[in-house]
C-alpha positions as CSV (number, residue, x, y, z in Angstrom):
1,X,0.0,0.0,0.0
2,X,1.4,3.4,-1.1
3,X,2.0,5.7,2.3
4,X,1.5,9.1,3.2
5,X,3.2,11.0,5.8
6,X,0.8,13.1,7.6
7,X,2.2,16.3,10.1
8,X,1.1,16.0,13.8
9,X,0.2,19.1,15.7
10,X,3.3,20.7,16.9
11,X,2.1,18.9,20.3
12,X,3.2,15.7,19.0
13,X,7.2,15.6,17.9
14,X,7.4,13.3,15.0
15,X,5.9,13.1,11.8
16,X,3.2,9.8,11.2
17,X,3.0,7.8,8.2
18,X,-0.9,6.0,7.4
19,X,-1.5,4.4,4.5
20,X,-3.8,6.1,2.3
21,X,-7.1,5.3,3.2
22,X,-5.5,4.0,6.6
23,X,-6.1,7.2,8.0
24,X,-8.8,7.5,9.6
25,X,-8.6,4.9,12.8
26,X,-5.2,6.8,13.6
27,X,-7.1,10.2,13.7
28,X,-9.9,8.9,15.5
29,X,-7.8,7.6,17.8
30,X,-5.7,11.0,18.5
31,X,-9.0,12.8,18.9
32,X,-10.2,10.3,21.6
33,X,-6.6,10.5,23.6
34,X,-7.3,14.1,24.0
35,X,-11.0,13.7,24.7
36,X,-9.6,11.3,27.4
37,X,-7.2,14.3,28.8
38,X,-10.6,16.6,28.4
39,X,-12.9,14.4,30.4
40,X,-10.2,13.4,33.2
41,X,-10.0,16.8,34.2
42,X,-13.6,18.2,33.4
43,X,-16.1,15.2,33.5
44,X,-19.0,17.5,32.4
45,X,-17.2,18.6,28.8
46,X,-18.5,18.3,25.9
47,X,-16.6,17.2,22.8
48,X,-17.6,19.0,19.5
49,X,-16.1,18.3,15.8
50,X,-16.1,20.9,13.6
51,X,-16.6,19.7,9.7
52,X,-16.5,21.5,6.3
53,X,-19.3,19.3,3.6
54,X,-18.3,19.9,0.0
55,X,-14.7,18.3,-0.7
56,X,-14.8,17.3,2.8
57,X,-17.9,14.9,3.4
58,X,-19.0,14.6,0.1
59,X,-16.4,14.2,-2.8
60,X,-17.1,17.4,-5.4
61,X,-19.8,20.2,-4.2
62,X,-23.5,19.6,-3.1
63,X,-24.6,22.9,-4.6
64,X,-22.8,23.2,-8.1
65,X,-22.1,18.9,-8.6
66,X,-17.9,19.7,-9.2
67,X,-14.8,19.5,-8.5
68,X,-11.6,21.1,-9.4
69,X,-8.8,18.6,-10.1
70,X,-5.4,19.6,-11.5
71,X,-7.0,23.1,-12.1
72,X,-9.9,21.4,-14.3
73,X,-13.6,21.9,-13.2
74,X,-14.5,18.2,-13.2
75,X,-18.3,17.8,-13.5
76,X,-19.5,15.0,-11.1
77,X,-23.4,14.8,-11.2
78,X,-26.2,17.4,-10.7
79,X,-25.8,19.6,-7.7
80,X,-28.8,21.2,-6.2
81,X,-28.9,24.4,-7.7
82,X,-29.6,22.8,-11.0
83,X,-31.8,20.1,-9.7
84,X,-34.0,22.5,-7.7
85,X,-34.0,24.8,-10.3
86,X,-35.4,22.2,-13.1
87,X,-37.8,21.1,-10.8
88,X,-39.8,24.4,-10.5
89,X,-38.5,25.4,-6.7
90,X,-36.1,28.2,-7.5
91,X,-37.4,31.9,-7.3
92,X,-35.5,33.8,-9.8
93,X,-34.4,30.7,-12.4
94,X,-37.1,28.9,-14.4
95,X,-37.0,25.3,-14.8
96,X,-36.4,25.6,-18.8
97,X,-33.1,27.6,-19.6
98,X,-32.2,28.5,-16.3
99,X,-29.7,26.4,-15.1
100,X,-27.6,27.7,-18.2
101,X,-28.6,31.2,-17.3
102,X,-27.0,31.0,-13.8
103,X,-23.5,28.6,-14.6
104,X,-22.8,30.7,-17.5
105,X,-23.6,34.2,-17.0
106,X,-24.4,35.2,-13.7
107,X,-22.8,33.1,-11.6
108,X,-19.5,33.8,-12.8
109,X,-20.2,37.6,-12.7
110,X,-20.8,37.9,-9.2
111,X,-18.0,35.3,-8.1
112,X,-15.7,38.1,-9.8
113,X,-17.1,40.5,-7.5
114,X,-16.2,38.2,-4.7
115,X,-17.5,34.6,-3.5
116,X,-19.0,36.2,-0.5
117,X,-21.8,37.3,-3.1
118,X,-21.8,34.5,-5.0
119,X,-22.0,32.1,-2.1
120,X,-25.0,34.0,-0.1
121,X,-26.9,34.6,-3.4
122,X,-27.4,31.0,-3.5
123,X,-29.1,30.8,0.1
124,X,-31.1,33.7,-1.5
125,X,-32.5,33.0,-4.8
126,X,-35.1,31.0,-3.2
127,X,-36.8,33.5,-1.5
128,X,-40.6,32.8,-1.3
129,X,-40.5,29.2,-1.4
130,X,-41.5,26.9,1.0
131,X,-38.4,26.4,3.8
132,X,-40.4,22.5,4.0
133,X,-40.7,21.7,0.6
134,X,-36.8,22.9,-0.3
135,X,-36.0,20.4,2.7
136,X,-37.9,17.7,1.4
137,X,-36.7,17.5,-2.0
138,X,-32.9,18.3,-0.7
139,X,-33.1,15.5,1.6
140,X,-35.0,13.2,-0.9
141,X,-32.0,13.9,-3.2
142,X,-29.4,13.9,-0.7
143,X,-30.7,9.7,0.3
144,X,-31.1,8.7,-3.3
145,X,-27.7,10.3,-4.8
146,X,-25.5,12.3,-3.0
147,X,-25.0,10.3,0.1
148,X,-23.0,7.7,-2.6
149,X,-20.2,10.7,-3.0
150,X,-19.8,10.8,0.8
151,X,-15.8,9.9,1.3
152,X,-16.0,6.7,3.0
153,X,-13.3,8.0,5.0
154,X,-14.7,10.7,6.5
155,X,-18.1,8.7,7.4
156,X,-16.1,6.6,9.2
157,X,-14.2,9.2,11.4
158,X,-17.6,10.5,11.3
159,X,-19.4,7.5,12.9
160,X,-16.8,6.6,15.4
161,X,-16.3,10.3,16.6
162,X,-20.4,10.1,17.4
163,X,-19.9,6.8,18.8
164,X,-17.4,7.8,21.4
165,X,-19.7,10.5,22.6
166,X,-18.3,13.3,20.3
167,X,-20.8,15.6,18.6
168,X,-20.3,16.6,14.8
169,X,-21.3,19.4,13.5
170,X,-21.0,20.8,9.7
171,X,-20.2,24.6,9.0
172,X,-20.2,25.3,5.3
173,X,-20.3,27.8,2.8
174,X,-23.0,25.9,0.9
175,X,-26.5,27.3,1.6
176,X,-28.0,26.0,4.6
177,X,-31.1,24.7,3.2
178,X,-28.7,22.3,0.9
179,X,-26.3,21.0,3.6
180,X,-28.9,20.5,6.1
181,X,-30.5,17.9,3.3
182,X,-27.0,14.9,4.9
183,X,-28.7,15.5,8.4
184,X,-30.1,12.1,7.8
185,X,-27.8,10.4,6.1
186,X,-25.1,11.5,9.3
187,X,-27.1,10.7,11.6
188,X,-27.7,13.8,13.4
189,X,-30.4,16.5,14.0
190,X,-30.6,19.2,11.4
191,X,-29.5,22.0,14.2
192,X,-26.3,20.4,14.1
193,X,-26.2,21.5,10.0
194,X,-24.9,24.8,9.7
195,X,-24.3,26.3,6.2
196,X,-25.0,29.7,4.8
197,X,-28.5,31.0,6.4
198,X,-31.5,33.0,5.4
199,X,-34.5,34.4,7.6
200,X,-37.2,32.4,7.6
201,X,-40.6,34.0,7.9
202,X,-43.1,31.8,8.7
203,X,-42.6,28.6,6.2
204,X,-41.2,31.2,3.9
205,X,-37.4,32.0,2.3
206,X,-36.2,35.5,2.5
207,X,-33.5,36.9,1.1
208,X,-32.2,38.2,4.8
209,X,-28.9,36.8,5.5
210,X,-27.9,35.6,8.8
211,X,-24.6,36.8,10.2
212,X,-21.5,35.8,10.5
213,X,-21.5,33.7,7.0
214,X,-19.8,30.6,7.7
215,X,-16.6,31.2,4.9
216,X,-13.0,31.8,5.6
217,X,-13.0,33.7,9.2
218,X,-16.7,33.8,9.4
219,X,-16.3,30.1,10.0
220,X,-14.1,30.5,13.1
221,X,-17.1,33.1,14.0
222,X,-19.5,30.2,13.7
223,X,-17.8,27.5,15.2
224,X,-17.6,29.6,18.3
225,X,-21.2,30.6,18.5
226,X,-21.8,26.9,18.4
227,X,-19.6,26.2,21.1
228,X,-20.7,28.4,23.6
229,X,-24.4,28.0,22.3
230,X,-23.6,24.2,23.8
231,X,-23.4,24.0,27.7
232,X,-20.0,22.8,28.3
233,X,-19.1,22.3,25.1
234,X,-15.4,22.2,24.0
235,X,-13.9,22.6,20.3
236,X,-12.0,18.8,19.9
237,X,-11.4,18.6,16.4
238,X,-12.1,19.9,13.1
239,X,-12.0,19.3,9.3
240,X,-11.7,21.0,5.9
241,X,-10.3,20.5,2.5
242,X,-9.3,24.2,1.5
243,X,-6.9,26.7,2.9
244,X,-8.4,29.3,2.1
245,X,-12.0,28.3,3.2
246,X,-11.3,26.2,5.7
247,X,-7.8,27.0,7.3
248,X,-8.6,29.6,9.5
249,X,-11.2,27.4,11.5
250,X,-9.2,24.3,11.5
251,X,-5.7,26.3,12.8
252,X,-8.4,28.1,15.6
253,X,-9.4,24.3,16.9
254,X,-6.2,23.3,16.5
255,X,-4.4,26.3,18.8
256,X,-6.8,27.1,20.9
257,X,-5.1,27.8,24.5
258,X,-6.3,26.3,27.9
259,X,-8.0,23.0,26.8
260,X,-8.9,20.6,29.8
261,X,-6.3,18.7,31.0
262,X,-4.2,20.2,28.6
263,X,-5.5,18.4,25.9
264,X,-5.0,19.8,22.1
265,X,-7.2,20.0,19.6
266,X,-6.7,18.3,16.5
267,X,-6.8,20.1,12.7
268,X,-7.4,17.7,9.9
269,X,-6.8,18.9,6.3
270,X,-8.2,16.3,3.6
271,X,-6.9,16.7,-0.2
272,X,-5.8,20.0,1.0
273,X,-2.8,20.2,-1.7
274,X,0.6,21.6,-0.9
275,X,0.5,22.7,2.4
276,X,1.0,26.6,3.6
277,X,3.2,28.6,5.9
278,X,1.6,28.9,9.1
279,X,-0.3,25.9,9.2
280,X,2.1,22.6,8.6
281,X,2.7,22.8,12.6
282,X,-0.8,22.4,13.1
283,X,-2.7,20.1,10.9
284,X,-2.8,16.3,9.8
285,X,-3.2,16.3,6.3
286,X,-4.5,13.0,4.6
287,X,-5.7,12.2,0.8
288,X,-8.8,10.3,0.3
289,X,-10.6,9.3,-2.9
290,X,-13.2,6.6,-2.0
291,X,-16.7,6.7,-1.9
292,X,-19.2,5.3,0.4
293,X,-20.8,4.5,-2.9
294,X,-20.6,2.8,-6.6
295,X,-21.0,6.3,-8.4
296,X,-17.1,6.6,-8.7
Protein backbone atom coordinates (compact mmCIF):
# COMPACT_ATOMS: atom_id res chain seq x y z
CA UNK A 1 0.00 0.00 0.00
CA UNK A 2 1.40 3.39 -1.11
CA UNK A 3 1.98 5.67 2.35
CA UNK A 4 1.53 9.05 3.16
CA UNK A 5 3.18 10.96 5.81
CA UNK A 6 0.79 13.09 7.55
CA UNK A 7 2.15 16.27 10.12
CA UNK A 8 1.11 15.98 13.80
CA UNK A 9 0.16 19.07 15.75
CA UNK A 10 3.34 20.72 16.90
CA UNK A 11 2.12 18.93 20.31
CA UNK A 12 3.21 15.71 19.02
CA UNK A 13 7.20 15.60 17.86
CA UNK A 14 7.37 13.30 14.98
CA UNK A 15 5.86 13.12 11.76
CA UNK A 16 3.18 9.79 11.19
CA UNK A 17 3.05 7.85 8.20
CA UNK A 18 -0.91 5.95 7.40
CA UNK A 19 -1.54 4.39 4.49
CA UNK A 20 -3.79 6.12 2.34
CA UNK A 21 -7.14 5.27 3.23
CA UNK A 22 -5.54 3.98 6.59
CA UNK A 23 -6.07 7.22 8.01
CA UNK A 24 -8.81 7.53 9.56
CA UNK A 25 -8.58 4.95 12.75
CA UNK A 26 -5.15 6.82 13.62
CA UNK A 27 -7.14 10.23 13.69
CA UNK A 28 -9.92 8.87 15.50
CA UNK A 29 -7.79 7.63 17.80
CA UNK A 30 -5.69 10.95 18.54
CA UNK A 31 -8.95 12.80 18.86
CA UNK A 32 -10.22 10.34 21.65
CA UNK A 33 -6.65 10.53 23.56
CA UNK A 34 -7.27 14.12 24.00
CA UNK A 35 -10.96 13.72 24.67
CA UNK A 36 -9.59 11.30 27.44
CA UNK A 37 -7.19 14.32 28.78
CA UNK A 38 -10.57 16.64 28.43
CA UNK A 39 -12.94 14.39 30.39
CA UNK A 40 -10.22 13.41 33.19
CA UNK A 41 -10.02 16.83 34.24
CA UNK A 42 -13.60 18.21 33.42
CA UNK A 43 -16.14 15.16 33.47
CA UNK A 44 -18.96 17.54 32.35
CA UNK A 45 -17.17 18.55 28.85
CA UNK A 46 -18.51 18.27 25.87
CA UNK A 47 -16.60 17.22 22.84
CA UNK A 48 -17.56 18.99 19.52
CA UNK A 49 -16.10 18.33 15.82
CA UNK A 50 -16.05 20.85 13.56
CA UNK A 51 -16.56 19.66 9.71
CA UNK A 52 -16.55 21.46 6.28
CA UNK A 53 -19.29 19.29 3.58
CA UNK A 54 -18.26 19.90 -0.04
CA UNK A 55 -14.74 18.26 -0.66
CA UNK A 56 -14.84 17.30 2.80
CA UNK A 57 -17.85 14.88 3.38
CA UNK A 58 -19.00 14.64 0.14
CA UNK A 59 -16.44 14.22 -2.80
CA UNK A 60 -17.10 17.41 -5.41
CA UNK A 61 -19.79 20.16 -4.15
CA UNK A 62 -23.49 19.56 -3.15
CA UNK A 63 -24.63 22.93 -4.63
CA UNK A 64 -22.82 23.18 -8.14
CA UNK A 65 -22.12 18.86 -8.55
CA UNK A 66 -17.92 19.66 -9.23
CA UNK A 67 -14.84 19.50 -8.48
CA UNK A 68 -11.65 21.12 -9.36
CA UNK A 69 -8.78 18.56 -10.09
CA UNK A 70 -5.43 19.62 -11.53
CA UNK A 71 -6.98 23.05 -12.13
CA UNK A 72 -9.87 21.44 -14.25
CA UNK A 73 -13.63 21.85 -13.22
CA UNK A 74 -14.51 18.21 -13.23
CA UNK A 75 -18.28 17.81 -13.46
CA UNK A 76 -19.51 14.98 -11.15
CA UNK A 77 -23.36 14.78 -11.16
CA UNK A 78 -26.16 17.42 -10.67
CA UNK A 79 -25.83 19.57 -7.72
CA UNK A 80 -28.78 21.16 -6.16
CA UNK A 81 -28.91 24.42 -7.66
CA UNK A 82 -29.64 22.77 -10.96
CA UNK A 83 -31.81 20.11 -9.66
CA UNK A 84 -34.04 22.54 -7.71
CA UNK A 85 -33.98 24.81 -10.32
CA UNK A 86 -35.37 22.22 -13.10
CA UNK A 87 -37.78 21.10 -10.78
CA UNK A 88 -39.81 24.43 -10.46
CA UNK A 89 -38.50 25.35 -6.70
CA UNK A 90 -36.08 28.24 -7.52
CA UNK A 91 -37.38 31.88 -7.29
CA UNK A 92 -35.51 33.77 -9.75
CA UNK A 93 -34.40 30.73 -12.45
CA UNK A 94 -37.05 28.87 -14.42
CA UNK A 95 -37.04 25.29 -14.80
CA UNK A 96 -36.43 25.56 -18.76
CA UNK A 97 -33.13 27.59 -19.62
CA UNK A 98 -32.23 28.54 -16.29
CA UNK A 99 -29.74 26.44 -15.08
CA UNK A 100 -27.63 27.67 -18.23
CA UNK A 101 -28.55 31.20 -17.35
CA UNK A 102 -27.01 30.99 -13.85
CA UNK A 103 -23.53 28.57 -14.63
CA UNK A 104 -22.85 30.66 -17.53
CA UNK A 105 -23.62 34.22 -17.00
CA UNK A 106 -24.44 35.20 -13.66
CA UNK A 107 -22.79 33.13 -11.59
CA UNK A 108 -19.50 33.77 -12.75
CA UNK A 109 -20.22 37.58 -12.73
CA UNK A 110 -20.78 37.86 -9.19
CA UNK A 111 -17.96 35.26 -8.09
CA UNK A 112 -15.73 38.08 -9.79
CA UNK A 113 -17.10 40.46 -7.47
CA UNK A 114 -16.23 38.21 -4.69
CA UNK A 115 -17.51 34.57 -3.54
CA UNK A 116 -19.01 36.22 -0.53
CA UNK A 117 -21.84 37.35 -3.07
CA UNK A 118 -21.83 34.54 -4.99
CA UNK A 119 -21.98 32.13 -2.05
CA UNK A 120 -25.01 34.03 -0.09
CA UNK A 121 -26.95 34.62 -3.45
CA UNK A 122 -27.36 31.02 -3.52
CA UNK A 123 -29.10 30.82 0.09
CA UNK A 124 -31.12 33.68 -1.45
CA UNK A 125 -32.52 33.05 -4.78
CA UNK A 126 -35.13 31.02 -3.24
CA UNK A 127 -36.78 33.46 -1.47
CA UNK A 128 -40.63 32.80 -1.34
CA UNK A 129 -40.45 29.21 -1.39
CA UNK A 130 -41.50 26.88 0.98
CA UNK A 131 -38.40 26.42 3.83
CA UNK A 132 -40.36 22.52 4.01
CA UNK A 133 -40.72 21.72 0.60
CA UNK A 134 -36.76 22.93 -0.32
CA UNK A 135 -35.98 20.41 2.69
CA UNK A 136 -37.92 17.69 1.37
CA UNK A 137 -36.70 17.49 -1.99
CA UNK A 138 -32.95 18.27 -0.75
CA UNK A 139 -33.08 15.49 1.64
CA UNK A 140 -34.97 13.23 -0.87
CA UNK A 141 -32.05 13.88 -3.17
CA UNK A 142 -29.40 13.87 -0.72
CA UNK A 143 -30.73 9.67 0.25
CA UNK A 144 -31.15 8.70 -3.28
CA UNK A 145 -27.73 10.35 -4.80
CA UNK A 146 -25.49 12.33 -3.00
CA UNK A 147 -24.99 10.33 0.10
CA UNK A 148 -23.02 7.75 -2.61
CA UNK A 149 -20.20 10.70 -3.04
CA UNK A 150 -19.80 10.82 0.82
CA UNK A 151 -15.84 9.91 1.27
CA UNK A 152 -15.98 6.75 2.97
CA UNK A 153 -13.32 8.05 5.05
CA UNK A 154 -14.66 10.68 6.49
CA UNK A 155 -18.10 8.74 7.40
CA UNK A 156 -16.11 6.56 9.25
CA UNK A 157 -14.20 9.22 11.41
CA UNK A 158 -17.61 10.51 11.35
CA UNK A 159 -19.39 7.54 12.89
CA UNK A 160 -16.76 6.57 15.42
CA UNK A 161 -16.26 10.32 16.57
CA UNK A 162 -20.41 10.10 17.37
CA UNK A 163 -19.86 6.82 18.78
CA UNK A 164 -17.38 7.78 21.35
CA UNK A 165 -19.67 10.54 22.61
CA UNK A 166 -18.28 13.29 20.26
CA UNK A 167 -20.82 15.64 18.58
CA UNK A 168 -20.32 16.65 14.79
CA UNK A 169 -21.31 19.43 13.51
CA UNK A 170 -20.98 20.81 9.75
CA UNK A 171 -20.23 24.59 8.98
CA UNK A 172 -20.21 25.29 5.33
CA UNK A 173 -20.27 27.81 2.83
CA UNK A 174 -22.97 25.85 0.92
CA UNK A 175 -26.45 27.28 1.65
CA UNK A 176 -28.05 26.03 4.65
CA UNK A 177 -31.15 24.66 3.23
CA UNK A 178 -28.75 22.31 0.86
CA UNK A 179 -26.28 21.03 3.58
CA UNK A 180 -28.86 20.46 6.13
CA UNK A 181 -30.55 17.88 3.30
CA UNK A 182 -27.04 14.93 4.93
CA UNK A 183 -28.67 15.47 8.42
CA UNK A 184 -30.12 12.07 7.81
CA UNK A 185 -27.84 10.40 6.13
CA UNK A 186 -25.08 11.53 9.27
CA UNK A 187 -27.09 10.71 11.63
CA UNK A 188 -27.67 13.84 13.45
CA UNK A 189 -30.35 16.49 14.00
CA UNK A 190 -30.63 19.16 11.38
CA UNK A 191 -29.53 21.98 14.16
CA UNK A 192 -26.28 20.43 14.08
CA UNK A 193 -26.16 21.46 9.99
CA UNK A 194 -24.91 24.77 9.68
CA UNK A 195 -24.32 26.30 6.15
CA UNK A 196 -24.97 29.66 4.83
CA UNK A 197 -28.50 31.04 6.38
CA UNK A 198 -31.47 33.01 5.36
CA UNK A 199 -34.48 34.43 7.63
CA UNK A 200 -37.21 32.39 7.58
CA UNK A 201 -40.60 34.04 7.93
CA UNK A 202 -43.07 31.76 8.69
CA UNK A 203 -42.57 28.59 6.19
CA UNK A 204 -41.18 31.24 3.89
CA UNK A 205 -37.38 32.03 2.33
CA UNK A 206 -36.21 35.47 2.50
CA UNK A 207 -33.50 36.94 1.12
CA UNK A 208 -32.18 38.18 4.80
CA UNK A 209 -28.89 36.78 5.52
CA UNK A 210 -27.89 35.65 8.75
CA UNK A 211 -24.55 36.78 10.15
CA UNK A 212 -21.55 35.83 10.53
CA UNK A 213 -21.54 33.69 7.03
CA UNK A 214 -19.78 30.59 7.69
CA UNK A 215 -16.65 31.18 4.85
CA UNK A 216 -12.97 31.75 5.62
CA UNK A 217 -13.03 33.75 9.19
CA UNK A 218 -16.73 33.78 9.35
CA UNK A 219 -16.31 30.12 9.99
CA UNK A 220 -14.10 30.53 13.07
CA UNK A 221 -17.09 33.07 14.04
CA UNK A 222 -19.45 30.20 13.71
CA UNK A 223 -17.77 27.51 15.17
CA UNK A 224 -17.56 29.61 18.25
CA UNK A 225 -21.16 30.60 18.51
CA UNK A 226 -21.77 26.93 18.37
CA UNK A 227 -19.62 26.17 21.13
CA UNK A 228 -20.67 28.41 23.56
CA UNK A 229 -24.36 27.96 22.29
CA UNK A 230 -23.64 24.24 23.80
CA UNK A 231 -23.40 23.99 27.72
CA UNK A 232 -20.01 22.76 28.34
CA UNK A 233 -19.08 22.29 25.08
CA UNK A 234 -15.42 22.19 24.02
CA UNK A 235 -13.91 22.57 20.31
CA UNK A 236 -12.04 18.84 19.89
CA UNK A 237 -11.41 18.61 16.43
CA UNK A 238 -12.14 19.91 13.09
CA UNK A 239 -12.02 19.32 9.32
CA UNK A 240 -11.68 20.95 5.90
CA UNK A 241 -10.28 20.48 2.48
CA UNK A 242 -9.29 24.21 1.53
CA UNK A 243 -6.93 26.68 2.89
CA UNK A 244 -8.43 29.34 2.11
CA UNK A 245 -12.02 28.29 3.19
CA UNK A 246 -11.31 26.20 5.74
CA UNK A 247 -7.76 26.96 7.25
CA UNK A 248 -8.65 29.65 9.49
CA UNK A 249 -11.17 27.36 11.48
CA UNK A 250 -9.15 24.28 11.46
CA UNK A 251 -5.72 26.35 12.80
CA UNK A 252 -8.41 28.05 15.62
CA UNK A 253 -9.43 24.26 16.86
CA UNK A 254 -6.18 23.30 16.47
CA UNK A 255 -4.39 26.32 18.84
CA UNK A 256 -6.79 27.13 20.94
CA UNK A 257 -5.14 27.82 24.45
CA UNK A 258 -6.25 26.32 27.86
CA UNK A 259 -8.03 23.04 26.79
CA UNK A 260 -8.89 20.64 29.79
CA UNK A 261 -6.29 18.70 31.02
CA UNK A 262 -4.24 20.15 28.58
CA UNK A 263 -5.47 18.38 25.87
CA UNK A 264 -4.98 19.81 22.09
CA UNK A 265 -7.23 19.99 19.57
CA UNK A 266 -6.71 18.29 16.48
CA UNK A 267 -6.77 20.10 12.75
CA UNK A 268 -7.40 17.69 9.87
CA UNK A 269 -6.85 18.89 6.29
CA UNK A 270 -8.25 16.29 3.64
CA UNK A 271 -6.90 16.65 -0.18
CA UNK A 272 -5.82 19.96 0.99
CA UNK A 273 -2.84 20.22 -1.65
CA UNK A 274 0.56 21.55 -0.94
CA UNK A 275 0.46 22.72 2.44
CA UNK A 276 0.97 26.64 3.56
CA UNK A 277 3.22 28.58 5.86
CA UNK A 278 1.63 28.92 9.10
CA UNK A 279 -0.33 25.88 9.15
CA UNK A 280 2.08 22.63 8.56
CA UNK A 281 2.72 22.79 12.56
CA UNK A 282 -0.75 22.38 13.07
CA UNK A 283 -2.71 20.14 10.91
CA UNK A 284 -2.81 16.33 9.83
CA UNK A 285 -3.23 16.26 6.31
CA UNK A 286 -4.54 13.01 4.64
CA UNK A 287 -5.69 12.18 0.79
CA UNK A 288 -8.76 10.33 0.27
CA UNK A 289 -10.58 9.30 -2.89
CA UNK A 290 -13.23 6.57 -1.96
CA UNK A 291 -16.75 6.71 -1.89
CA UNK A 292 -19.16 5.26 0.39
CA UNK A 293 -20.78 4.46 -2.92
CA UNK A 294 -20.56 2.84 -6.64
CA UNK A 295 -20.97 6.33 -8.35
CA UNK A 296 -17.11 6.64 -8.66
Amino acid sequence: MRKLCVVISAAFAAAVCWGVEDHADGIVARVLENVAKIRAASPQSVPMAFWDFDGTIIRGDISEGVEVVDGRVVRLYKGLVERTIESGLNSVYPAKGGWAQYRDRDYPRMNEIGPWLAWTFNAQMYHGQSAAAIDAFCEAECERLYRKWFFASSVKMWKALEKAGVENYVVSASPEIFVRSAAKSLGVPQWRIRGIRVVIDGDRITTRVVHPVPYADGKVENVRELVLARPNGVAVAAFGNSYSTDGAFLRHVATQPSLPGGAKGTAVMINGGKSLPGYTEHFITVSQSDTVGDAR
